[in-house]
N, C-alpha and C positions, 0 to 999 in steps of 0.2 A: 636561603641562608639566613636571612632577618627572621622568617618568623622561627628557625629554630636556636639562634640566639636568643630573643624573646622566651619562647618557651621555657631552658634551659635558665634563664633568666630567675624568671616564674618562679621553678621548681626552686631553685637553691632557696631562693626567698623565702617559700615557704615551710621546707625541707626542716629549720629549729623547729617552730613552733609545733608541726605534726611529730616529733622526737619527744620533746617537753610532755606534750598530750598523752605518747606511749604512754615514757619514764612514769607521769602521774596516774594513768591506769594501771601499770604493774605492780607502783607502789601499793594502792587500792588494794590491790587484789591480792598482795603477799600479806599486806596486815590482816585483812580477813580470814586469810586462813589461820595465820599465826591467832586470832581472836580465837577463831571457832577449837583450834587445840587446845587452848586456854581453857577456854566452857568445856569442851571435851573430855579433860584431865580433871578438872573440878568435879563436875558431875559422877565419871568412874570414882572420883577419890569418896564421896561422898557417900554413893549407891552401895560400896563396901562397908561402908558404916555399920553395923546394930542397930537396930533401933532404939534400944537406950543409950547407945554415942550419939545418934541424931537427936533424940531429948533433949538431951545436955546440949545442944546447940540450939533448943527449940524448932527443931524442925520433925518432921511426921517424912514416912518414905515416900507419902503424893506428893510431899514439899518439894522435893529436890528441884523437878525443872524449873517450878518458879524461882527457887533461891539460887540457881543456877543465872538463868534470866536475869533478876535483880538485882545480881554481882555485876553483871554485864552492862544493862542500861542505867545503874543508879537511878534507877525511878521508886524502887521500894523504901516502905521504912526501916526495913531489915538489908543486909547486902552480905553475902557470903564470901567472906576474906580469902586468902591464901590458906591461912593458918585454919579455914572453918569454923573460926568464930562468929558470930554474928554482932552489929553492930549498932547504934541506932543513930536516922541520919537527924 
């Protein structure tokens, strides 16, 4: 009977913290997708473009994944807005 009060003990104890852990891997894992429909819907909005609409933004149709990309990680010195503008950082 002791060790499975103990046990039971245990479990509750540790029972938040393994919940917390989910919640913050669910989280994780709902914003990524939500990210990647973001890049997803850029990209399509983009690839419909003309290539003289993509001019006018400076970009070439091999450009798209990088300026896709570089919307995403703000590592470039161009970043592809909402509106497909281009920016400089």
């Amino acid at each position: 009977m002791t060790m499975t009060l103990l046990a039971l003990s245990a479990l509750i104890n540790s029972t938040p913290r393994l919940l917390a852990r989910l919640l913050s891997y669910g989280s994780e894992f709902v914003s990524g997708i939500r990210e990647a429909r973001a890049m997803a819907l850029l990209y399509h909005s983009l690839a419909g473009l003309t290539d003289r609409e993509l001019a006018v933004r400076g970009l070439k149709r091999h450009d798209i994944p990088r300026a896709v990309l570089a919307g995403r990680l703000g590592t470039s010195a161009r970043c592809a807005l909402p509106d497909f503008t281009l920016c400089k950082r």
